[in-house]
N, CA, C and O atoms as a GROMACS GRO file, in nm:
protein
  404
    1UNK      N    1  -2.041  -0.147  -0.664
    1UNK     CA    2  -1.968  -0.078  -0.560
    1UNK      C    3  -1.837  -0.151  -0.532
    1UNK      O    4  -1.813  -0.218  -0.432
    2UNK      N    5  -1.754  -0.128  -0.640
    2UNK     CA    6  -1.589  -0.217  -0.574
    2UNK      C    7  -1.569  -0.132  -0.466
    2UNK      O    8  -1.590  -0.011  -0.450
    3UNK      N    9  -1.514  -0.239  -0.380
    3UNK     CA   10  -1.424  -0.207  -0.260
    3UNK      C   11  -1.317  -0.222  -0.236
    3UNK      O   12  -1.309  -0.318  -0.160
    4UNK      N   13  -1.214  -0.179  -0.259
    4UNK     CA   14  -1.061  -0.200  -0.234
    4UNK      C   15  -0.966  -0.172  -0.162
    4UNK      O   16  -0.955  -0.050  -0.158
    5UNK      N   17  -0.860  -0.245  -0.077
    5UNK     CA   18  -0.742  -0.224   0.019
    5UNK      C   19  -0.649  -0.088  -0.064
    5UNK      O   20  -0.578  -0.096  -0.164
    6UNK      N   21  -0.676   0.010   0.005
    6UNK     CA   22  -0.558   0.115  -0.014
    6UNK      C   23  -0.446   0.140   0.120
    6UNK      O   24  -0.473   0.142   0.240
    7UNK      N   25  -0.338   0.153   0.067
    7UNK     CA   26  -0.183   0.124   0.168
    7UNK      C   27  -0.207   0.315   0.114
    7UNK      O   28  -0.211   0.361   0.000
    8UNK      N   29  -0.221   0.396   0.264
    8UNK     CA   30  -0.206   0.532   0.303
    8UNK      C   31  -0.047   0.572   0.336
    8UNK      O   32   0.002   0.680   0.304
    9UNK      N   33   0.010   0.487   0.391
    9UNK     CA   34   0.131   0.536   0.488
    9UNK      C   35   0.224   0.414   0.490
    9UNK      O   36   0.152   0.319   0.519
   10UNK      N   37   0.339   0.374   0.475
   10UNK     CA   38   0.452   0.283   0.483
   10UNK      C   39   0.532   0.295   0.632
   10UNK      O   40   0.531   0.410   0.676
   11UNK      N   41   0.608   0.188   0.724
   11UNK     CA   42   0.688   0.245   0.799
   11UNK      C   43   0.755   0.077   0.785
   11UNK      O   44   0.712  -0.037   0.804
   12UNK      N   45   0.926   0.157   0.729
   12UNK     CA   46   1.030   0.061   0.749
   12UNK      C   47   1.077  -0.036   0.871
   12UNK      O   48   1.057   0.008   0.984
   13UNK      N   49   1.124  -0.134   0.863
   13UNK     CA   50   1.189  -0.205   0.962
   13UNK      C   51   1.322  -0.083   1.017
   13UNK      O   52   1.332   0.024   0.957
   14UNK      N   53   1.403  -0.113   1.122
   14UNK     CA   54   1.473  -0.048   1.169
   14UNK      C   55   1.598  -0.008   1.050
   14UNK      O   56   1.638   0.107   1.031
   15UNK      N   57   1.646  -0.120   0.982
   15UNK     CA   58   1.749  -0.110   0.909
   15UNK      C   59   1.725  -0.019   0.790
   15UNK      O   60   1.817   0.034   0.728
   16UNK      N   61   1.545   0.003   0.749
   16UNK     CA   62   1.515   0.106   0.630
   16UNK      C   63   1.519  -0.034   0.505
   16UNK      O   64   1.503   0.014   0.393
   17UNK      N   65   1.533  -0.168   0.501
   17UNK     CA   66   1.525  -0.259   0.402
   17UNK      C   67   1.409  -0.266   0.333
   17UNK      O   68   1.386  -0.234   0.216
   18UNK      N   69   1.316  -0.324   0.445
   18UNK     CA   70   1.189  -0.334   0.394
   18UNK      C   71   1.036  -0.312   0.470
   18UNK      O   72   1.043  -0.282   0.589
   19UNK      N   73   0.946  -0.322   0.430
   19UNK     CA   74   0.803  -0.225   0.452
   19UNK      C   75   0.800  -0.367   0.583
   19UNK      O   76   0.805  -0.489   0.565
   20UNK      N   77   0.791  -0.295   0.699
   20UNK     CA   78   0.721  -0.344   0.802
   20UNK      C   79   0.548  -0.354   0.875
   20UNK      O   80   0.479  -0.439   0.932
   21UNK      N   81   0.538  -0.233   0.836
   21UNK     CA   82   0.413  -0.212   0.907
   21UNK      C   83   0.369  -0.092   0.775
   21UNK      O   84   0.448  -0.018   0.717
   22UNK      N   85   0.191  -0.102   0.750
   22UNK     CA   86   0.120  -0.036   0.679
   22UNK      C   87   0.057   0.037   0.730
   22UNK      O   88   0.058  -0.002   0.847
   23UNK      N   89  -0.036   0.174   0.722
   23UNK     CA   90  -0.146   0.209   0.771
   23UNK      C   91  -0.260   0.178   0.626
   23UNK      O   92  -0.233   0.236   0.521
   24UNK      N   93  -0.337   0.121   0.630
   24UNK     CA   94  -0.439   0.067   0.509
   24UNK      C   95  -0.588   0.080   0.583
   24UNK      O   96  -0.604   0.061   0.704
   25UNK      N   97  -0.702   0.118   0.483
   25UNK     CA   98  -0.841   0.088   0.518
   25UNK      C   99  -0.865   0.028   0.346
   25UNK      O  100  -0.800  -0.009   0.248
   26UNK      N  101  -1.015   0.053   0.392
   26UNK     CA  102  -1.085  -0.045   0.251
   26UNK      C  103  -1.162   0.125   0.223
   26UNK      O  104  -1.208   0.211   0.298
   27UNK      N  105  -1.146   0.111   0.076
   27UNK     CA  106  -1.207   0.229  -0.009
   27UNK      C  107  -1.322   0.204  -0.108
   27UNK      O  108  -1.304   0.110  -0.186
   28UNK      N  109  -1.439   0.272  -0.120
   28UNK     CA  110  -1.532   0.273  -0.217
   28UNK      C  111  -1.509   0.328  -0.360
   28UNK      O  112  -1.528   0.447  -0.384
   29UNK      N  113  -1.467   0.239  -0.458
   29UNK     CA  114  -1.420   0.306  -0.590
   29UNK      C  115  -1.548   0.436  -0.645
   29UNK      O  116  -1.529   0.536  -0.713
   30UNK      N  117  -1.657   0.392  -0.592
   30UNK     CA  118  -1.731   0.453  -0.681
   30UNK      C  119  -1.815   0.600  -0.597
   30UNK      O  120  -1.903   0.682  -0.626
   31UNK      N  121  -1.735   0.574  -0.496
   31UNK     CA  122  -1.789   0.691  -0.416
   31UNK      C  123  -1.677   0.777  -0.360
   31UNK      O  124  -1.692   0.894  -0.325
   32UNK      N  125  -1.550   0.699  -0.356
   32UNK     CA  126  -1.431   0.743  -0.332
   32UNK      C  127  -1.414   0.840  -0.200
   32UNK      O  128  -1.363   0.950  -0.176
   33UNK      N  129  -1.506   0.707  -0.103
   33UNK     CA  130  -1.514   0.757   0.075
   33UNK      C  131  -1.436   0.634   0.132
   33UNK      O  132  -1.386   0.553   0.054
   34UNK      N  133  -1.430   0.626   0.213
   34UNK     CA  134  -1.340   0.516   0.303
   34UNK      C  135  -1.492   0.417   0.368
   34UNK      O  136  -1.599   0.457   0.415
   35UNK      N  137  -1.443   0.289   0.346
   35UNK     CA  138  -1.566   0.206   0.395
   35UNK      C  139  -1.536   0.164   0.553
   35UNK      O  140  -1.608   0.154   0.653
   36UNK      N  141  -1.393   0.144   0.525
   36UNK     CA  142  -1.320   0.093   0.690
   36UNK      C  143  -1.182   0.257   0.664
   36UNK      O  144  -1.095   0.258   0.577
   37UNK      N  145  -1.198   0.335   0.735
   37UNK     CA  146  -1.047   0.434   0.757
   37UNK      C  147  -0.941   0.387   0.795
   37UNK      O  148  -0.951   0.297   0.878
   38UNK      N  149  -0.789   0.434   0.747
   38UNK     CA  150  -0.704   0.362   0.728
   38UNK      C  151  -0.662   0.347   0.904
   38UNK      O  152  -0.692   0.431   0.989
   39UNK      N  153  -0.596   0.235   0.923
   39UNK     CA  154  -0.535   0.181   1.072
   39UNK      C  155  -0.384   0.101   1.020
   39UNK      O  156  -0.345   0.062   0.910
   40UNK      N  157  -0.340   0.101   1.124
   40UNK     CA  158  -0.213   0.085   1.153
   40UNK      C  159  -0.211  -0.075   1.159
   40UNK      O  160  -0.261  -0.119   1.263
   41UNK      N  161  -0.158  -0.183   1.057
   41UNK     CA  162  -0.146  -0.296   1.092
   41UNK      C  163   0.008  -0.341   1.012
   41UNK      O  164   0.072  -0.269   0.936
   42UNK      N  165   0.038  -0.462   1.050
   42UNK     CA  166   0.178  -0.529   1.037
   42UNK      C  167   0.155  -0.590   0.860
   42UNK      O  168   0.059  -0.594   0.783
   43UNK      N  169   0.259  -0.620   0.855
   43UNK     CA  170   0.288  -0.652   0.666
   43UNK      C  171   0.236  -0.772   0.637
   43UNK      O  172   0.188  -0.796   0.526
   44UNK      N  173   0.239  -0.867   0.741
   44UNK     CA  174   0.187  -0.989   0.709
   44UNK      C  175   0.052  -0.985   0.664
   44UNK      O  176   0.012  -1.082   0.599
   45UNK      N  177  -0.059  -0.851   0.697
   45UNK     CA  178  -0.196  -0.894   0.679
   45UNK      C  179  -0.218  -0.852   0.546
   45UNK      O  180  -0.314  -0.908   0.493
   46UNK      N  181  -0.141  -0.747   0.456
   46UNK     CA  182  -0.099  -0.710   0.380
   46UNK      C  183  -0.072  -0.858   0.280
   46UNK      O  184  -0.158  -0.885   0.196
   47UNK      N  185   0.039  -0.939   0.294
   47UNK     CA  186   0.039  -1.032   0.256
   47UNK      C  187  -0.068  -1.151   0.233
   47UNK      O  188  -0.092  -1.223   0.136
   48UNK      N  189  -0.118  -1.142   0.348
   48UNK     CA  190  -0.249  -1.238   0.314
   48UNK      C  191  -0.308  -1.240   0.256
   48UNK      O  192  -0.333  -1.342   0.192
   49UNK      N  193  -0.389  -1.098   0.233
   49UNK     CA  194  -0.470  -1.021   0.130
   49UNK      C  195  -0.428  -1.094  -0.002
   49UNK      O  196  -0.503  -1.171  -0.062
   50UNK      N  197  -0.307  -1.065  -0.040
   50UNK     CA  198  -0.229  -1.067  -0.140
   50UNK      C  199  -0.218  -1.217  -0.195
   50UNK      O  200  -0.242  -1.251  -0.311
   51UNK      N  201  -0.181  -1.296  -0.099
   51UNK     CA  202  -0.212  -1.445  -0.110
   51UNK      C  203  -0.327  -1.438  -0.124
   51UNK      O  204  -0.331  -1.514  -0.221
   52UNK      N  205  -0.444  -1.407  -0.106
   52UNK     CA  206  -0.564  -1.473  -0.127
   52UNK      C  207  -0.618  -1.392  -0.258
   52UNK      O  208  -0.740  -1.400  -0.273
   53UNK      N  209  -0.564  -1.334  -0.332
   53UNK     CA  210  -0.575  -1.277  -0.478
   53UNK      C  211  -0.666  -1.148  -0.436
   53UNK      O  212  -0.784  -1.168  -0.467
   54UNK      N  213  -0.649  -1.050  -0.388
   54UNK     CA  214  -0.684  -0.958  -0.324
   54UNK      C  215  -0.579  -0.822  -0.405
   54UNK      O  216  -0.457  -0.814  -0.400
   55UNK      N  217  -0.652  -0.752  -0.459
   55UNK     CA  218  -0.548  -0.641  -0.521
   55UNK      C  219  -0.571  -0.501  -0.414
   55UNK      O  220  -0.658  -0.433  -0.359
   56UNK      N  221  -0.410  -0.519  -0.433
   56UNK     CA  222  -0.404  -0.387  -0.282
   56UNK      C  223  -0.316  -0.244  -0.390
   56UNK      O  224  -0.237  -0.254  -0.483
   57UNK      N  225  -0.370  -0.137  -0.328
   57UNK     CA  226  -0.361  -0.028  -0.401
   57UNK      C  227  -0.260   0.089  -0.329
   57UNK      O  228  -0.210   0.047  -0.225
   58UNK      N  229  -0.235   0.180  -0.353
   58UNK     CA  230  -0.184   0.282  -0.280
   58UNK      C  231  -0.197   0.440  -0.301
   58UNK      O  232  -0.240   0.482  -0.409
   59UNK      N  233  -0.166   0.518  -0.213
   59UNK     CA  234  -0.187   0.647  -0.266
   59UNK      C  235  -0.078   0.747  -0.277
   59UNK      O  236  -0.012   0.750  -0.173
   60UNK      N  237  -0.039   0.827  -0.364
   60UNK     CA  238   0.056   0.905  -0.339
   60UNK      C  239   0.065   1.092  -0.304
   60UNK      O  240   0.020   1.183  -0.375
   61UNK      N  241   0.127   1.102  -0.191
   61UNK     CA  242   0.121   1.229  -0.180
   61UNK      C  243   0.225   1.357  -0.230
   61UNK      O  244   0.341   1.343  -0.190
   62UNK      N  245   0.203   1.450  -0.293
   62UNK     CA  246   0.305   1.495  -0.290
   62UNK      C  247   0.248   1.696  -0.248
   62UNK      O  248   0.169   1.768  -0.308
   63UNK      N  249   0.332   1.724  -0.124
   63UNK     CA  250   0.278   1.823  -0.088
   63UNK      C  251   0.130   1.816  -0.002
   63UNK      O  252   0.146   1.759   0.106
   64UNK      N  253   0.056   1.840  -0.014
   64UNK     CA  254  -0.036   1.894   0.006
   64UNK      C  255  -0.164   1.805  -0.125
   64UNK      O  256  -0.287   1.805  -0.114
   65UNK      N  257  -0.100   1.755  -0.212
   65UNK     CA  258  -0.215   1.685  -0.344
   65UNK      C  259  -0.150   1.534  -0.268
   65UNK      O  260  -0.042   1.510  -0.213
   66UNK      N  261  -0.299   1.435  -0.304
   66UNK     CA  262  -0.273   1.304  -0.274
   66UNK      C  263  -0.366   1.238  -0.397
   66UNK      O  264  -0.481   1.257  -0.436
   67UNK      N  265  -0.254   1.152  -0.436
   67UNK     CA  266  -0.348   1.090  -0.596
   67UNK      C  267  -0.330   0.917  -0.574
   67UNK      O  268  -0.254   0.853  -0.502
   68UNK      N  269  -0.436   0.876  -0.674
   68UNK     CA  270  -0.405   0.741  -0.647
   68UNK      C  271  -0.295   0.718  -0.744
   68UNK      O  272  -0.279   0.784  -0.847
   69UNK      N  273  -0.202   0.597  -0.694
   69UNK     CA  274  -0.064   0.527  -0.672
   69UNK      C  275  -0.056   0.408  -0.684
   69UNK      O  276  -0.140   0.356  -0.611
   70UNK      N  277   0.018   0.314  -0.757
   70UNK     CA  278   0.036   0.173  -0.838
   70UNK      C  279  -0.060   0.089  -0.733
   70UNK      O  280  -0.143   0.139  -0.658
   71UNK      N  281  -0.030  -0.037  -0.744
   71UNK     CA  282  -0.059  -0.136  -0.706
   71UNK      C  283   0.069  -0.210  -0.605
   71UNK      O  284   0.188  -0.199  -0.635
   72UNK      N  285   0.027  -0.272  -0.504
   72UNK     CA  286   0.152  -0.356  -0.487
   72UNK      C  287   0.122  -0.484  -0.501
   72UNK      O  288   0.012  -0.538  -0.510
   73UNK      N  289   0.268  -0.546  -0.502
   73UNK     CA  290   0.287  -0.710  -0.500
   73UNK      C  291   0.383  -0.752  -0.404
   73UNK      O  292   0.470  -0.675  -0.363
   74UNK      N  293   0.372  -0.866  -0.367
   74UNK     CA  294   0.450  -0.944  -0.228
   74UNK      C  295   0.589  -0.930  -0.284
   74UNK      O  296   0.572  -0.902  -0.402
   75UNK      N  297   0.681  -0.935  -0.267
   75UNK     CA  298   0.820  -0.988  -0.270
   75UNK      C  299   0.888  -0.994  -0.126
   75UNK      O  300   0.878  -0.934  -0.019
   76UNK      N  301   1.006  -1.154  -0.209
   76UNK     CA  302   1.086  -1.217  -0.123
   76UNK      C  303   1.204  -1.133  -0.074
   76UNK      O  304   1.294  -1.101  -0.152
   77UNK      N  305   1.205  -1.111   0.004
   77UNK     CA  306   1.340  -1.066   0.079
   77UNK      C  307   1.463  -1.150   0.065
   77UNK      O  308   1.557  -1.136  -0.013
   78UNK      N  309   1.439  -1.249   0.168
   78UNK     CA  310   1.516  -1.409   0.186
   78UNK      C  311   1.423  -1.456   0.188
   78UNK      O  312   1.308  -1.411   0.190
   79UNK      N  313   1.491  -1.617   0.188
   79UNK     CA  314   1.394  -1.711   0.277
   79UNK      C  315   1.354  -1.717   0.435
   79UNK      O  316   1.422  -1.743   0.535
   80UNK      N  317   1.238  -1.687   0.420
   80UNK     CA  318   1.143  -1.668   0.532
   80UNK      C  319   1.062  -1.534   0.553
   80UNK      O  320   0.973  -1.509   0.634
   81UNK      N  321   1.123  -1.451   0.448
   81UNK     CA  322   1.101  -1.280   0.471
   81UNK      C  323   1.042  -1.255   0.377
   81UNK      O  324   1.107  -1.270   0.274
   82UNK      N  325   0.906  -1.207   0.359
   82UNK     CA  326   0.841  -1.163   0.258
   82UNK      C  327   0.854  -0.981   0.304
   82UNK      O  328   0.892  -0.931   0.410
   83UNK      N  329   0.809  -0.921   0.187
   83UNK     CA  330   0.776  -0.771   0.210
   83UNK      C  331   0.656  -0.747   0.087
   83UNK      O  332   0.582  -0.831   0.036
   84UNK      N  333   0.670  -0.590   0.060
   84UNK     CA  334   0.579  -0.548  -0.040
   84UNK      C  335   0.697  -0.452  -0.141
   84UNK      O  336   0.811  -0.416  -0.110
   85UNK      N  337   0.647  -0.437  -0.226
   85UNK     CA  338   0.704  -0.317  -0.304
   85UNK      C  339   0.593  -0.283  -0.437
   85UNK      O  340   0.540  -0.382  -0.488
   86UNK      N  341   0.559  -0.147  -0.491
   86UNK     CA  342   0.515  -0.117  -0.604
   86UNK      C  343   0.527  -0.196  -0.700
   86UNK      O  344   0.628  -0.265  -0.713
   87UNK      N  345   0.419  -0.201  -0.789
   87UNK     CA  346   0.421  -0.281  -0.948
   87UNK      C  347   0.456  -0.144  -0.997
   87UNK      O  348   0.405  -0.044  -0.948
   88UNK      N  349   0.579  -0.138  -1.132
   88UNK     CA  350   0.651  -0.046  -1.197
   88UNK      C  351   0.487  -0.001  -1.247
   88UNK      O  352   0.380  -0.062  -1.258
   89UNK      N  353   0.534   0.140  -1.271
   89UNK     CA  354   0.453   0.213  -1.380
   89UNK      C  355   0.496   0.322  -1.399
   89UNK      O  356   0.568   0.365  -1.309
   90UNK      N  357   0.473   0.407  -1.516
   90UNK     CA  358   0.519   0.483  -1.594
   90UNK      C  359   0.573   0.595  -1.482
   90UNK      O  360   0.480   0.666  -1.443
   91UNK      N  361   0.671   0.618  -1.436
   91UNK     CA  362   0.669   0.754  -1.334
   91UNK      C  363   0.638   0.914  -1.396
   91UNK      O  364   0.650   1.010  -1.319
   92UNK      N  365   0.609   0.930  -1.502
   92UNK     CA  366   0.532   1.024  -1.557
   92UNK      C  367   0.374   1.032  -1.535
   92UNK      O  368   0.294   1.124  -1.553
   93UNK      N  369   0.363   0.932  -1.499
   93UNK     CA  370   0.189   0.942  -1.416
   93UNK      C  371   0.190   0.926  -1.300
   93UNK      O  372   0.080   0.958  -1.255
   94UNK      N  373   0.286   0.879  -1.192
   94UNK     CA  374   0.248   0.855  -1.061
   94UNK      C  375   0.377   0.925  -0.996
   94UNK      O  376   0.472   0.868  -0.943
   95UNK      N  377   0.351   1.099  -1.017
   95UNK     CA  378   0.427   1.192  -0.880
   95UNK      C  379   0.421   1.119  -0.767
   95UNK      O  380   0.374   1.006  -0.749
   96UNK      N  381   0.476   1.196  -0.690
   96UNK     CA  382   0.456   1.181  -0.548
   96UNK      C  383   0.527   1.039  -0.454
   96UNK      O  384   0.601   0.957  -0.509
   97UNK      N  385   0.500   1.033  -0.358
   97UNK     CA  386   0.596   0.889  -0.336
   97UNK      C  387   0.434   0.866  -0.172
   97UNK      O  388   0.368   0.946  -0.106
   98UNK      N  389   0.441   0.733  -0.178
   98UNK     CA  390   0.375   0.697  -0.050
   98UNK      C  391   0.443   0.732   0.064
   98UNK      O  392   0.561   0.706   0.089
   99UNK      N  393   0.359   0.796   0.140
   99UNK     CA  394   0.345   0.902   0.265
   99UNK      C  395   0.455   0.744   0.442
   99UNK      O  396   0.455   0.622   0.451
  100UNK      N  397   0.503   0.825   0.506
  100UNK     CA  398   0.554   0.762   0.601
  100UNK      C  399   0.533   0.761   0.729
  100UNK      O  400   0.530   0.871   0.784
  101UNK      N  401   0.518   0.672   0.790
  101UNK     CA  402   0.477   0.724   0.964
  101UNK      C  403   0.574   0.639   1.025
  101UNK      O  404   0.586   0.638   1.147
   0.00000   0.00000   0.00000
């Protein structure tokens, strides 16, 4: 029964730079129900995850269809500023763009 961090929803800092705040729960790969439903938390916990070798996932919507969506990884902003952004993948397999609140 893997269980894995899926990122539902993105919402920018004011300037639109970088991912501030996530909405994320934990998902059942093999049942493909929500173990924890997604909630509204800040980027840092996101990061932690991530520091602690934790693979975080995402979903993409487009319309009305929602499919699963790359992986992310931490990146540096500056010094002191971490964020998130997508691991590249083929954009012929992953329509859609992650959903915004």
């Amino acid at each position: 029964m893997p269980v894995i961090r899926v990122i539902t929803a993105i919402s920018y800092d004011p300037t639109g730079q970088y991912v501030q705040r996530v909405r994320w729960g934990l998902a059942d790969t093999d049942t493909n129900r929500w173990k924890t439903r997604p909630a509204e938390s800040h980027i840092i916990h996101v990061l932690e995850a991530l520091k602690y070798g934790e693979d975080v996932w995402t979903v993409l919507t487009e319309g009305e269809k929602v499919s699963a969506g790359p992986r992310v990884h931490a990146v540096k902003i500056r010094p002191g500023l971490k964020s998130i952004e997508t691991v590249e993948t083929d954009p012929a397999h992953a329509p859609g763009q992650i959903a915004r609140f």
